[in-house]
N, CA, C and O of each residue as an XYZ file, in Angstrom:
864
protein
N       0.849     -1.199      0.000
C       0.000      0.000      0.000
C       0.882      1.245      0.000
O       1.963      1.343      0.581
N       0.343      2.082     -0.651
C       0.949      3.162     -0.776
C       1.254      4.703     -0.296
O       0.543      5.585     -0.778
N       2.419      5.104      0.758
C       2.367      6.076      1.380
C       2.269      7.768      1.246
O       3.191      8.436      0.779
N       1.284      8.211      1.625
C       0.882      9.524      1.389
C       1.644     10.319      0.744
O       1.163     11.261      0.115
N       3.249     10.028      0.797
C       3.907     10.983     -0.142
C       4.079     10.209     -1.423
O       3.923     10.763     -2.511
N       4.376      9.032     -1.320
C       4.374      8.365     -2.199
C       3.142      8.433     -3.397
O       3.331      8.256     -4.601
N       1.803      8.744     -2.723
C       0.880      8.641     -3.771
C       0.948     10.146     -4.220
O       0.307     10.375     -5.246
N       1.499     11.056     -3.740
C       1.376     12.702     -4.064
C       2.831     12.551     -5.627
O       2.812     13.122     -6.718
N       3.974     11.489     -5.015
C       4.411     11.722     -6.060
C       3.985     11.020     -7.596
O       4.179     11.403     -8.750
N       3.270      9.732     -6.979
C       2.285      8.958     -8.203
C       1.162     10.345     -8.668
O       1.405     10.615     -9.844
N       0.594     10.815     -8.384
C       0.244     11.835     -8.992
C       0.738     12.991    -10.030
O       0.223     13.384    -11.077
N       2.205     13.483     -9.194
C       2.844     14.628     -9.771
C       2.975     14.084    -10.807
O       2.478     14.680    -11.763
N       3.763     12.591    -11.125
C       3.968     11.645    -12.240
C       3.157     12.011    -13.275
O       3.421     12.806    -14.177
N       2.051     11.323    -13.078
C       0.774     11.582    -13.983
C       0.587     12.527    -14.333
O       0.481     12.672    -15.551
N       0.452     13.630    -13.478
C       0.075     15.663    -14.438
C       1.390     15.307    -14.819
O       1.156     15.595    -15.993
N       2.734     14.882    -14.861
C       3.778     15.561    -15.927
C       3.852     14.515    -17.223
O       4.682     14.700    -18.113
N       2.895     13.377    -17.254
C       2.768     13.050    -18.175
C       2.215     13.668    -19.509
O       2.584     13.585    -20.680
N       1.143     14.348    -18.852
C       0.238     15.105    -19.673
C      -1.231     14.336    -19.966
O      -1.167     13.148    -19.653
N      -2.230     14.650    -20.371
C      -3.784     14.407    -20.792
C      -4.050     13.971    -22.095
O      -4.974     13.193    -22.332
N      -3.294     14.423    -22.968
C      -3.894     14.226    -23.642
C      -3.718     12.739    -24.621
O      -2.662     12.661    -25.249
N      -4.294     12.070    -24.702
C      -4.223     10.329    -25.201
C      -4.610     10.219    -26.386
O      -4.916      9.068    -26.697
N      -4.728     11.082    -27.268
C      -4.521     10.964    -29.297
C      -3.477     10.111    -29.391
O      -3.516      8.985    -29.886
N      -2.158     10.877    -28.716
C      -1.094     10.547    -29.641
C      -1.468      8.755    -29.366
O      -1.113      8.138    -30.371
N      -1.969      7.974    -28.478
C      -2.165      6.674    -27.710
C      -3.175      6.123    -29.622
O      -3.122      5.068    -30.254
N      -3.829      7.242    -29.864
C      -5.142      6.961    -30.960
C      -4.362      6.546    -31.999
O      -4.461      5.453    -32.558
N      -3.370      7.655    -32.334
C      -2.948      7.856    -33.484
C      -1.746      6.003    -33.623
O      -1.885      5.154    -34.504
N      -1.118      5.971    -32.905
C       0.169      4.916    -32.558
C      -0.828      3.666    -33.063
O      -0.605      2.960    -34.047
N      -1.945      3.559    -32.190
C      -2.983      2.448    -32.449
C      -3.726      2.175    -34.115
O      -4.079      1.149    -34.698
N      -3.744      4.002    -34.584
C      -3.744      3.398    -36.515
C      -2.753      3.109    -37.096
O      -2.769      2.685    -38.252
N      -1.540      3.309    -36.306
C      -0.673      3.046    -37.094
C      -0.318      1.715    -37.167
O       0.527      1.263    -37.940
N      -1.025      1.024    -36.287
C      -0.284     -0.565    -35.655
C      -1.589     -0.996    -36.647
O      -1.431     -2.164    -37.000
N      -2.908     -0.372    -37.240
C      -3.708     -1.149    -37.287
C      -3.483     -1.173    -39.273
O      -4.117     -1.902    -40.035
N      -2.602     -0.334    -39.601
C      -1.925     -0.086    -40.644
C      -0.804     -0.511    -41.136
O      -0.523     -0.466    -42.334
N       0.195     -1.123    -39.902
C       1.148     -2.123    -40.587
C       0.704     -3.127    -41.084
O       0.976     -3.550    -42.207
N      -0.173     -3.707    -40.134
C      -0.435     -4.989    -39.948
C      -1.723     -5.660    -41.446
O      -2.067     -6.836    -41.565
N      -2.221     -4.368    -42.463
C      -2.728     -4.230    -43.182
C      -1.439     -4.505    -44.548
O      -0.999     -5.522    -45.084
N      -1.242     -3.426    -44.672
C       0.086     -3.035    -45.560
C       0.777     -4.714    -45.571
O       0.772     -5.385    -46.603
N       1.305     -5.187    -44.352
C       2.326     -6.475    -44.299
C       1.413     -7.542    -44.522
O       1.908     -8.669    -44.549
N      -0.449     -7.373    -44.773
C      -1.079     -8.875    -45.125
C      -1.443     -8.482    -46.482
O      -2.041     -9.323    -47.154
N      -1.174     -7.304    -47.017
C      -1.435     -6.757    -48.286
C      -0.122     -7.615    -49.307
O      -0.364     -8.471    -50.158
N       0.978     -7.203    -49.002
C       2.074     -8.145    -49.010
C       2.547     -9.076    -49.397
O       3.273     -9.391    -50.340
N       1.814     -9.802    -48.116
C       1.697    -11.113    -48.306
C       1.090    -11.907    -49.235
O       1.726    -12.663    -49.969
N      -0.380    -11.760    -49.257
C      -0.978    -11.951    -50.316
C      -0.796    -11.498    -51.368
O      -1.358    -12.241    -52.172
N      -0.368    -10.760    -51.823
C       0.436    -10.529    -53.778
C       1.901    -11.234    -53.564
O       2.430    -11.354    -54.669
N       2.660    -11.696    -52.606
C       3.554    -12.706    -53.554
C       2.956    -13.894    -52.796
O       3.803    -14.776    -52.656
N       2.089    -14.117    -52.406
C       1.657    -15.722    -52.668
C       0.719    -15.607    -53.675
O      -0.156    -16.458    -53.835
N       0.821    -14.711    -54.304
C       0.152    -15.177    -55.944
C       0.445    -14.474    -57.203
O      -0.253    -14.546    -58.214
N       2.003    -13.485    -57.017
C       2.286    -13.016    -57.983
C       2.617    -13.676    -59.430
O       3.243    -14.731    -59.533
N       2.225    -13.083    -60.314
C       2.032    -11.698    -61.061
C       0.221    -10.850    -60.887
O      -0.175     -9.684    -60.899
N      -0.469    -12.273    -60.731
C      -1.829    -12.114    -60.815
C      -2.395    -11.286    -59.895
O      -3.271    -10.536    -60.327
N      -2.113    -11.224    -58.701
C      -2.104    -10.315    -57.549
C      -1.467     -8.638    -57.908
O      -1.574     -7.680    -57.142
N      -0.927     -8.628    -59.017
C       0.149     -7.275    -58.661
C      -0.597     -5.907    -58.526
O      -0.065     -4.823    -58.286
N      -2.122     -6.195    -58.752
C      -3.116     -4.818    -58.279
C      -2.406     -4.619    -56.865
O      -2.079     -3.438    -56.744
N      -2.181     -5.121    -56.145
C      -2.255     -4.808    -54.370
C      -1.246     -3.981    -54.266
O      -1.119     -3.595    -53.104
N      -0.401     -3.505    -55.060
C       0.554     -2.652    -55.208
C       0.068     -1.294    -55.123
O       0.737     -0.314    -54.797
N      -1.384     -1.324    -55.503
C      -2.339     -0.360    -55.393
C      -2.145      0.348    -53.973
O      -1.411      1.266    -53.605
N      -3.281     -0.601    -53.195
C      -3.589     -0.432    -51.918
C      -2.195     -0.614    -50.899
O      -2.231     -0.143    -49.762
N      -1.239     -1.178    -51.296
C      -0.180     -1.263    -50.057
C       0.232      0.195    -50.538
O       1.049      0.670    -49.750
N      -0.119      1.165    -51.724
C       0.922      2.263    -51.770
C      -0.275      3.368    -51.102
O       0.037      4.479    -50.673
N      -1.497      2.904    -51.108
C      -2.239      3.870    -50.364
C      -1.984      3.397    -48.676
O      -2.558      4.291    -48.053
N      -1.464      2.529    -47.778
C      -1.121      2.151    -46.529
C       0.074      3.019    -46.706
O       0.560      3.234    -45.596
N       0.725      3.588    -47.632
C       1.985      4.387    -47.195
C       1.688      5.428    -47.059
O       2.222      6.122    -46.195
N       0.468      6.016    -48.098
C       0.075      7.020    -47.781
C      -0.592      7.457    -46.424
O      -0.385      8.607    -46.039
N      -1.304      6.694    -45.746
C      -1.915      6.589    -44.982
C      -1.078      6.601    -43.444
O      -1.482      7.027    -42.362
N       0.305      5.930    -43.818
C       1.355      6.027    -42.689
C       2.041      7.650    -42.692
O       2.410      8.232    -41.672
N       2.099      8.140    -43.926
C       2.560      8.849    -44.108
C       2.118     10.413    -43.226
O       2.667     11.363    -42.667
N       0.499      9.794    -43.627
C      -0.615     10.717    -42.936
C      -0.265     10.945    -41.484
O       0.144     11.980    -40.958
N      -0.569      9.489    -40.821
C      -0.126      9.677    -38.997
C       0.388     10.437    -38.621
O      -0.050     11.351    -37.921
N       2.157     10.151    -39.224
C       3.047     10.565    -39.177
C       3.014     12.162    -38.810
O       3.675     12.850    -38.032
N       2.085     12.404    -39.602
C       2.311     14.575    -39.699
C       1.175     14.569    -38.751
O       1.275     15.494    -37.945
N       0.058     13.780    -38.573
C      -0.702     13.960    -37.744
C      -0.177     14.072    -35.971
O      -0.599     14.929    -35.195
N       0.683     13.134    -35.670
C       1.655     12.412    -34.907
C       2.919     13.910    -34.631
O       3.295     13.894    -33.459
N       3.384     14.754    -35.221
C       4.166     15.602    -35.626
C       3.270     17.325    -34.899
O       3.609     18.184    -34.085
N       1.909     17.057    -35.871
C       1.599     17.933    -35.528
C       0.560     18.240    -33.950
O      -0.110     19.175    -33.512
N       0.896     16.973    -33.540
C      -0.490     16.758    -32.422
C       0.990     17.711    -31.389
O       0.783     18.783    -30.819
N       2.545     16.893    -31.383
C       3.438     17.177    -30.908
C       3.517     19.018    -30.371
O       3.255     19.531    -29.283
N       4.023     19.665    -31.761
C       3.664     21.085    -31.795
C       2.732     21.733    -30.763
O       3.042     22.683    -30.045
N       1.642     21.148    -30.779
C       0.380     21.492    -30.301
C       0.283     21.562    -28.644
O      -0.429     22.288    -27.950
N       1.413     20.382    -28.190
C       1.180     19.741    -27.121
C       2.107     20.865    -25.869
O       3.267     21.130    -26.186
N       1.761     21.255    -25.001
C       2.966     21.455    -24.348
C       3.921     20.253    -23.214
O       5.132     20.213    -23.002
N       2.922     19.471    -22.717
C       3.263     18.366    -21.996
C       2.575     17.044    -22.177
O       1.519     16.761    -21.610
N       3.209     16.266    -22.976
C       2.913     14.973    -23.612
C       2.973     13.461    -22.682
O       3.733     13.217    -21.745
N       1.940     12.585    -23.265
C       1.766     11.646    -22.333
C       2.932     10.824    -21.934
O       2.776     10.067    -20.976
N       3.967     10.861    -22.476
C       5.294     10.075    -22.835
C       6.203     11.342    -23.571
O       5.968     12.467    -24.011
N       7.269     10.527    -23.436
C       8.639     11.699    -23.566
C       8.682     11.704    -25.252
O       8.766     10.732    -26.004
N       8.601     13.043    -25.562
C       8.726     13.566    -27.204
C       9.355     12.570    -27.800
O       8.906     11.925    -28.748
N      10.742     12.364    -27.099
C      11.793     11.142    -28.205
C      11.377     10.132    -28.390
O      11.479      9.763    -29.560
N      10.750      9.215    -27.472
C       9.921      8.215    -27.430
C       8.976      8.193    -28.683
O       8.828      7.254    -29.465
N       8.462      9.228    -28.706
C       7.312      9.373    -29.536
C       7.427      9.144    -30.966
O       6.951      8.275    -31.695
N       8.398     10.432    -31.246
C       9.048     10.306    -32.900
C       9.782      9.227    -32.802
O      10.354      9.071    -33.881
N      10.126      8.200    -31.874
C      11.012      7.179    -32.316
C      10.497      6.073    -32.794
O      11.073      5.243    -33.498
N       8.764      6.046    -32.190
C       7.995      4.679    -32.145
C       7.508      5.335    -34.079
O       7.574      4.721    -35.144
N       7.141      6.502    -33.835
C       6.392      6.897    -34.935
C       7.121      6.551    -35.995
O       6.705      5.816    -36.891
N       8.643      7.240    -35.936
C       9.425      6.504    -37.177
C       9.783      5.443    -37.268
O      10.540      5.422    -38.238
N       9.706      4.433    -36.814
C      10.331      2.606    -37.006
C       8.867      2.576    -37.153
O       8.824      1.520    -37.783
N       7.370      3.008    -37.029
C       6.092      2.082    -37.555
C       6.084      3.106    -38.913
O       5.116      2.555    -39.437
N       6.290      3.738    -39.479
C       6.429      4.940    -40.605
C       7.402      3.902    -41.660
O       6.861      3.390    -42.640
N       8.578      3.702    -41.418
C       9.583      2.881    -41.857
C       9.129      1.688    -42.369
O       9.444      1.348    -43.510
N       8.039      0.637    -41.275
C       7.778     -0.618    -42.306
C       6.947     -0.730    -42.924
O       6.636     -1.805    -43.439
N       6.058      0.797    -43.132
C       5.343      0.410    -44.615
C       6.113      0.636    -45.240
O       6.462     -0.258    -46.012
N       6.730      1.766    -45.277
C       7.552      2.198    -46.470
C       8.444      1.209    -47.191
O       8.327      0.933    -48.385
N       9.288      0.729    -46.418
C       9.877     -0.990    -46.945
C       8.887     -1.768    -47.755
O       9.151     -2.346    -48.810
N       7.516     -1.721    -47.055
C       6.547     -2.690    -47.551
C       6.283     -1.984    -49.267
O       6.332     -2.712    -50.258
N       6.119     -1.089    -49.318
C       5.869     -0.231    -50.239
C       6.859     -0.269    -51.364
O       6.672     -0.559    -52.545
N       7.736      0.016    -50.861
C       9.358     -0.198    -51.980
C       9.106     -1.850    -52.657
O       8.937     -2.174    -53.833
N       9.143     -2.434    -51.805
C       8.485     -4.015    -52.330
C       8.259     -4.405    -53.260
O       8.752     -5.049    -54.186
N       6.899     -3.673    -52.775
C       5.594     -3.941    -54.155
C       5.993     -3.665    -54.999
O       6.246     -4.529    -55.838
N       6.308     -2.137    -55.280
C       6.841     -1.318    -56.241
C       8.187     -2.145    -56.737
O       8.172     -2.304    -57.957
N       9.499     -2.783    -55.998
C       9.955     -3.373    -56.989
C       9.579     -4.536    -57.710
O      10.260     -5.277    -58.419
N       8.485     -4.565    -57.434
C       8.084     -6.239    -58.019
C       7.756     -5.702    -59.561
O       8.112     -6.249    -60.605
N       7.078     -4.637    -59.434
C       7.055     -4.088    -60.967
C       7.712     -3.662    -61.461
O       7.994     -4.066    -62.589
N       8.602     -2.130    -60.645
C       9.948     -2.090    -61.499
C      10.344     -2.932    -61.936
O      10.263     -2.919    -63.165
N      11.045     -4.248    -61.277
C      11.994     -4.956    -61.866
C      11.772     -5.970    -62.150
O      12.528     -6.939    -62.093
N       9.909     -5.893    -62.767
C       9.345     -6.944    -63.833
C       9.302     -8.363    -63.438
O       9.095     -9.138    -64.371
N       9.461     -8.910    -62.199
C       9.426    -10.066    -61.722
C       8.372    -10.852    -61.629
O       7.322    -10.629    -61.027
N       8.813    -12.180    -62.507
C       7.825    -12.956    -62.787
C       7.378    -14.009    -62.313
O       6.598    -14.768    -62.889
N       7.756    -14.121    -61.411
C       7.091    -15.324    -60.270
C       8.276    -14.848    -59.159
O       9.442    -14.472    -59.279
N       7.152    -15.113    -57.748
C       8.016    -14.611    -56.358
C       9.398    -15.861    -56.151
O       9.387    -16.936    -56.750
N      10.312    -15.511    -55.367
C      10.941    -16.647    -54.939
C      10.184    -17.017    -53.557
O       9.442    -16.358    -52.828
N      10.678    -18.349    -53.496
C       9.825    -18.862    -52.272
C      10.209    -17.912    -50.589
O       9.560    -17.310    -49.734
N      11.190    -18.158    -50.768
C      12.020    -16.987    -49.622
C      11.460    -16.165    -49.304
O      11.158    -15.890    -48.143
N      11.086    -15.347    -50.673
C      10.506    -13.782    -50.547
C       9.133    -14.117    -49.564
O       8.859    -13.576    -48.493
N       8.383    -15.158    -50.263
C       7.056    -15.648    -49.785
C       6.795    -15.622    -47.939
O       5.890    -15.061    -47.321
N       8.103    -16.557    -47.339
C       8.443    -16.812    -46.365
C       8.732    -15.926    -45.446
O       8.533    -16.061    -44.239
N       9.384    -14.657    -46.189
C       9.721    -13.492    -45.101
C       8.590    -12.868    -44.924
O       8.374    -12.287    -43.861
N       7.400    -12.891    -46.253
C       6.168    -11.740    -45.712
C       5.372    -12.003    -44.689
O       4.758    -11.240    -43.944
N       5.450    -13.270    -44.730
C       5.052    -14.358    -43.552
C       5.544    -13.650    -42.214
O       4.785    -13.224    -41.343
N       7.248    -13.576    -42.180
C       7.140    -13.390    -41.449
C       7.046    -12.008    -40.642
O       6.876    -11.709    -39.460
N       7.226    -11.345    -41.780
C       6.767     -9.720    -41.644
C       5.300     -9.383    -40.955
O       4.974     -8.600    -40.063
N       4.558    -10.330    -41.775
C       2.867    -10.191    -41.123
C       3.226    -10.282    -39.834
O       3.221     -9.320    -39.066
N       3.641    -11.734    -39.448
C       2.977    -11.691    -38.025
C       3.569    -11.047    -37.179
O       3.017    -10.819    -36.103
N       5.006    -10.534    -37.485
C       5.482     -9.441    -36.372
C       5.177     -8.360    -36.437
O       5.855     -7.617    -35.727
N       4.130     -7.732    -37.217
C       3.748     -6.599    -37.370
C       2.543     -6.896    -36.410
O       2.472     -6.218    -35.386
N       1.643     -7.800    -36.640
C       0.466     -8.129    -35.540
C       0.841     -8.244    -34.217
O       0.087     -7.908    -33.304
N       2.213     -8.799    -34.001
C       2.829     -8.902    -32.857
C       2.783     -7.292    -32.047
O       2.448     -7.133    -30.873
N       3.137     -6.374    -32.842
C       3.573     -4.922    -32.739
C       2.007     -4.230    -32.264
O       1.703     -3.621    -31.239
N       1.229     -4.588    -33.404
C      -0.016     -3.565    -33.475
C      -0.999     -4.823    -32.126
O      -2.141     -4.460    -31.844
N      -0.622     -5.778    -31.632
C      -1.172     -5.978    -30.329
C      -0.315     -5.458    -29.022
O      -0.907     -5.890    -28.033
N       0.220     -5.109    -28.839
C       1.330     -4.485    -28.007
C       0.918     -3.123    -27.686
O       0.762     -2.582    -26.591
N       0.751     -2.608    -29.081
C       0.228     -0.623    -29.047
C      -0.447     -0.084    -27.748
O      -0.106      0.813    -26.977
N      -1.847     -1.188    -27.763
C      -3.023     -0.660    -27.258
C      -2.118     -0.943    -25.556
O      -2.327      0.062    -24.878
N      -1.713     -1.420    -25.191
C      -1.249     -1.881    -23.966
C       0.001     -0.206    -23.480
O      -0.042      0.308    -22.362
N       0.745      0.195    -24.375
C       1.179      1.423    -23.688
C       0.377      2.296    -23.159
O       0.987      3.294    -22.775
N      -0.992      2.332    -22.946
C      -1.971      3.289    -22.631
C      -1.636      3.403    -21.421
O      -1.165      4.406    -20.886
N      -1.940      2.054    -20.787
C      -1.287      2.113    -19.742
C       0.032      1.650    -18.409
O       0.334      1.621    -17.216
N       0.464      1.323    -20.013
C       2.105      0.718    -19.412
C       1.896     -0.601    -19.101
O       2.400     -0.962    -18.037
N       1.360     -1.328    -19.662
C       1.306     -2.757    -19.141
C       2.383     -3.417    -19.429
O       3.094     -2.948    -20.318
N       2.799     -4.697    -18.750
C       3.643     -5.242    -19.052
C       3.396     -6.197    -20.883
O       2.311     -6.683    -21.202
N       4.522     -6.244    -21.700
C       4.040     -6.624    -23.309
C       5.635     -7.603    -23.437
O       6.158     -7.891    -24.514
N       5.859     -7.760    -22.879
C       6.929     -8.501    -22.678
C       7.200    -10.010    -23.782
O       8.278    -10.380    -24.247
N       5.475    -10.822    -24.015
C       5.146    -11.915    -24.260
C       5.212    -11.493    -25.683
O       5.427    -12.367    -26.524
N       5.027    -10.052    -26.116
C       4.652     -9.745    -28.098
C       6.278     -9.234    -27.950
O       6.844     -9.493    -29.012
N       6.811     -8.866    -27.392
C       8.130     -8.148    -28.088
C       8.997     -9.469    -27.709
O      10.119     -9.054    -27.998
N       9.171    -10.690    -27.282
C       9.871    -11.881    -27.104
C       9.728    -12.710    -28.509
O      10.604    -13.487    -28.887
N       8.359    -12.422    -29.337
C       8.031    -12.965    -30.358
C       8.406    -11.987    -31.448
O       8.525    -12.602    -32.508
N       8.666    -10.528    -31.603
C       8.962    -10.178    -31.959
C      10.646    -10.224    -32.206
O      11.198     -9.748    -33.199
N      11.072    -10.642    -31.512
C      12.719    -10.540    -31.259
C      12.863    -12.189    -32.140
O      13.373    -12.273    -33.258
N      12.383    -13.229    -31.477
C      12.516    -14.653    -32.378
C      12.016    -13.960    -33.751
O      12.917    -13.629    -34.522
N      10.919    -13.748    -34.074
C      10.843    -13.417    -35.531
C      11.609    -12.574    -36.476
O      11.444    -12.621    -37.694
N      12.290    -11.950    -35.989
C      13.827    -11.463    -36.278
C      14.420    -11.677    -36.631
O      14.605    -11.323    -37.795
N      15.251    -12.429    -35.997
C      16.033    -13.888    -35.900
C      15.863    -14.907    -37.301
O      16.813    -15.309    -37.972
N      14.521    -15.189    -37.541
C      14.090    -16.266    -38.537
C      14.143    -15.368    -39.368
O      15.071    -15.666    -40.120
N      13.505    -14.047    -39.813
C      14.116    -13.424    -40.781
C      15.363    -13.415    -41.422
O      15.748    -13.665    -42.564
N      15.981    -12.997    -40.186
C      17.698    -12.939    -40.517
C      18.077    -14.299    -41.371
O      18.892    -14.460    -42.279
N      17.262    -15.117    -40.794
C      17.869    -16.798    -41.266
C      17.827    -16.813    -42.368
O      18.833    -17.043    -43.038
N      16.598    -16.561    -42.919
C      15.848    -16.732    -43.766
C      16.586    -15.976    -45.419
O      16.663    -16.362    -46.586
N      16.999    -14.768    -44.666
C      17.226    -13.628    -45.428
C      18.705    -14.250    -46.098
O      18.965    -14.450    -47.284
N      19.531    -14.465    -44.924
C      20.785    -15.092    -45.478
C      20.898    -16.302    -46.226
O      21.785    -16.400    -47.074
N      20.098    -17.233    -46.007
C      19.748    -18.202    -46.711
C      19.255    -17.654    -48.626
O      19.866    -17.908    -49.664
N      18.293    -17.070    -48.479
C      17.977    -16.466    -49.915
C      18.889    -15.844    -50.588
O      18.814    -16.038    -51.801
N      19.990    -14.948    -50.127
C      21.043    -14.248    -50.944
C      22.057    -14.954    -50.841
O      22.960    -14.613    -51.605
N      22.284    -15.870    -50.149
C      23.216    -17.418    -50.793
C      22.982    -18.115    -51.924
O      23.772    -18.527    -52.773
N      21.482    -18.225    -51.817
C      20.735    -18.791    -53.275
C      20.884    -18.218    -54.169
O      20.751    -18.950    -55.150
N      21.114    -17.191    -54.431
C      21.039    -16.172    -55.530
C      22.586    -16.122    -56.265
O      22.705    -15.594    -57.370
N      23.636    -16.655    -55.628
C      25.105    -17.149    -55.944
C      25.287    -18.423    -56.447
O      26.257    -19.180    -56.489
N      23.890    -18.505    -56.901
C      24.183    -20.625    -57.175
C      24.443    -20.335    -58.412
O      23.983    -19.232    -58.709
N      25.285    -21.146    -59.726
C      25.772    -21.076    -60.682
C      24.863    -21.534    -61.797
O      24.397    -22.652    -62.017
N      24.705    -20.198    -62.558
C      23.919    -20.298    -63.721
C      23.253    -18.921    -63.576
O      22.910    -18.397    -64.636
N      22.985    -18.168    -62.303
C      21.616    -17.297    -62.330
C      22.208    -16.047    -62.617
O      23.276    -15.683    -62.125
N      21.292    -15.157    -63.680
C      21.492    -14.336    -64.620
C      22.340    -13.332    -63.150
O      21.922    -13.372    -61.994
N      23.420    -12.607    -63.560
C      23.169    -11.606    -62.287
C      22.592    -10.482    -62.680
O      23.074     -9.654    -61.906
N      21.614     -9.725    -63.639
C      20.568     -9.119    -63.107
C      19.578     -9.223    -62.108
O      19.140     -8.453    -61.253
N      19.274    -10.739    -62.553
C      18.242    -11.392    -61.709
C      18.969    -11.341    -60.006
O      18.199    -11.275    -59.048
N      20.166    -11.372    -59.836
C      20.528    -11.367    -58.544
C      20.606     -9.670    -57.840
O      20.475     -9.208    -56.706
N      20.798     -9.282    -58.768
C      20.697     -7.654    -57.938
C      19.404     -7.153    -58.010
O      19.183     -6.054    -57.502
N      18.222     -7.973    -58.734
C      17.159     -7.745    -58.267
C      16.710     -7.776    -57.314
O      16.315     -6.859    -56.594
N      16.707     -9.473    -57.100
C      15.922     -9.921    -56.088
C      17.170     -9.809    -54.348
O      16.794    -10.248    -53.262
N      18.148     -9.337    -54.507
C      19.137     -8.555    -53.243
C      18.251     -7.705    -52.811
O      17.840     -7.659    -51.652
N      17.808     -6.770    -53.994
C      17.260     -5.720    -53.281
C      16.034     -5.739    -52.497
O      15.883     -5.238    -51.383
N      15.003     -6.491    -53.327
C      14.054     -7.044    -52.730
C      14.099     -7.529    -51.268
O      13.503     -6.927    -50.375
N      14.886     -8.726    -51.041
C      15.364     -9.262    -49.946
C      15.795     -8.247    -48.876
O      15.484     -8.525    -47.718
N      16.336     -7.332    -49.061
C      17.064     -6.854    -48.236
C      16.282     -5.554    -47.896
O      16.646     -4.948    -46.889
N      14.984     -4.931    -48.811
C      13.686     -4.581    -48.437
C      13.252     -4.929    -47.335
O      13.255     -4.252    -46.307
N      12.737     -6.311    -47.520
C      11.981     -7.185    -46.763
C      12.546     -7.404    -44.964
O      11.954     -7.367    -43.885
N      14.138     -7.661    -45.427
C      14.880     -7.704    -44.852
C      14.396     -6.423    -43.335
O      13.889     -6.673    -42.241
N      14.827     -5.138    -43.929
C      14.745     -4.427    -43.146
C      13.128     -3.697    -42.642
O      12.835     -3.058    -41.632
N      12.393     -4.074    -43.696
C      10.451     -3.908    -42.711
C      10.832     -4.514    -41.191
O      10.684     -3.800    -40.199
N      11.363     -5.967    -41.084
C      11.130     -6.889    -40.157
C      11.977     -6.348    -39.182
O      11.661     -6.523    -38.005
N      13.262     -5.558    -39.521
C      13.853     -4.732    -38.726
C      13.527     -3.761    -37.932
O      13.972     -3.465    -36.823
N      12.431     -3.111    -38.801
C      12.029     -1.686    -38.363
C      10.807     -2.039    -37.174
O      10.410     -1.289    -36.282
N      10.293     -3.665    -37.536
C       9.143     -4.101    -36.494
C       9.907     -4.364    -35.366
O       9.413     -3.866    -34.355
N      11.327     -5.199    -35.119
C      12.174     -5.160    -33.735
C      12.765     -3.364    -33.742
O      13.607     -3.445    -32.848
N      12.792     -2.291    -34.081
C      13.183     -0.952    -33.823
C      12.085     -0.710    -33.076
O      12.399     -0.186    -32.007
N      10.338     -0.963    -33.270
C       9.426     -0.448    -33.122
C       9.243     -1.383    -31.392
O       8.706     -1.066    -30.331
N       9.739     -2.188    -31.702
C       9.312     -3.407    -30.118
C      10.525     -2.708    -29.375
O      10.274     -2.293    -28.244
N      11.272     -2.600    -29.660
C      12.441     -1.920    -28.972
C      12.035     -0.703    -27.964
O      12.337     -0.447    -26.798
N      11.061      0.049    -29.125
C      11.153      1.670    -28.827
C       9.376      1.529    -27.868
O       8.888      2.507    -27.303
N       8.792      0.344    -27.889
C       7.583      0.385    -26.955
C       7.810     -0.446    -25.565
O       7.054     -0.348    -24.599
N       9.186     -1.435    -25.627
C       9.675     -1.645    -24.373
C      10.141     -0.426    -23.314
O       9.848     -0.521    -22.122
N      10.964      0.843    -23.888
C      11.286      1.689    -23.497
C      10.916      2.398    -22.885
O      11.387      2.859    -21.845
N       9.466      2.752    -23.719
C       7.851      3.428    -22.929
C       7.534      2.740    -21.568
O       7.366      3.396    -20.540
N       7.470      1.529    -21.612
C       6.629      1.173    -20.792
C       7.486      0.648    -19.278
O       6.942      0.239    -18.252
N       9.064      0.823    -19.549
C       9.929      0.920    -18.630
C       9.858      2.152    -18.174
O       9.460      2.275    -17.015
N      10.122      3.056    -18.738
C      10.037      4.354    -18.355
C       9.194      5.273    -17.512
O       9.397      6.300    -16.865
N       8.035      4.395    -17.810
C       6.946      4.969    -17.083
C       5.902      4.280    -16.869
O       4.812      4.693    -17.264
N       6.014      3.218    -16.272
C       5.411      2.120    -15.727
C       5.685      2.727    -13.929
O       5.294      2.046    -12.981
């Protein structure tokens, strides 16, 4: 139980957090927007070329990240004392800003660089891009009030990991003897796209562990 000064300073805590809980709104479309964008993704290379409309809609999820972002920026401006520390803020905002944009570059090279059936790899990482992005955008709603999220950013960190595996494994493949090397500085880039979305989802688990240490 908690002693009278003790709860005066659990208070002071709270007013220097600040009131206002958008920016809590805004973090929560953004989680509800990776996790769109990375099943958008997914589904056009488990069925590319035939799928390659979704290039559409994953470039309107960038737009749409893009949106937060200034929304997120400008709520900042506005604010004089914020629920969580400014850096915190732009840090979560830019690593969830970051993996559409990866996601986005993607798509877009699948057409730039005319690719005519996915490699299986590629298939495998969106996989695992999805679910650490769901991992992420279930986590969000829980900084509201600092809960412990310990169980999504542990899965986030293994899914990482299998990326990484995954990733190195595919640009080994791409050195096997015979394959055009256009075709290999294509699909590098691709990979290494993909590569870094899944990155920007452990930047983003990183930067909501931080929050909720901080001010828990």
């Amino acid at each position: 139980m908690l002693r009278g000064d003790q709860l005066t300073m659990a208070s002071i805590a709270n007013l220097l957090r600040g009131t206002d809980r958008e920016f809590f709104d805004l973090f929560e479309q953004a989680g509800t927007n990776i996790v769109h964008a990375a099943e958008l993704l997914d589904a056009m290379l488990a069925s590319y070329p035939e799928s390659a409309g979704l290039a559409r809609e994953i470039l309107d999820c960038e737009h749409q990240g893009d949106h937060i972002t200034h929304e997120v920026i400008k709520r900042m401006n506005q604010t004089f004392v914020t629920p969580i520390d400014r850096e915190d803020i732009l840090q979560l905002c830019s690593a969830l800003d970051d993996i559409v944009d990866y996601i986005e570059e993607v798509a877009d090279y699948l057409g730039l660089y005319k690719i005519e059936a996915p490699m299986a790899q590629a298939q495998r990482l969106a996989g695992v891009l999805r679910d650490a992005t769901r991992q992420i955008a279930a986590a969000i709603p829980l900084i509201r009030t600092f809960t412990d999220i310990t169980d999504h950013m542990v899965e986030v960190h293994r899914l990482e990991k299998v990326g990484d595996r995954i990733t190195r494994e595919a640009i080994a493949s791409l050195f096997e003897t015979g394959i055009d090397p256009m075709v290999v500085i294509r699909w590098k880039d691709i990979f290494e796209r993909l590569e870094n979305a899944i990155d920007s989802t452990e930047r983003a688990a990183f930067s909501l562990e931080g929050i909720v240490i901080k001010n828990a």
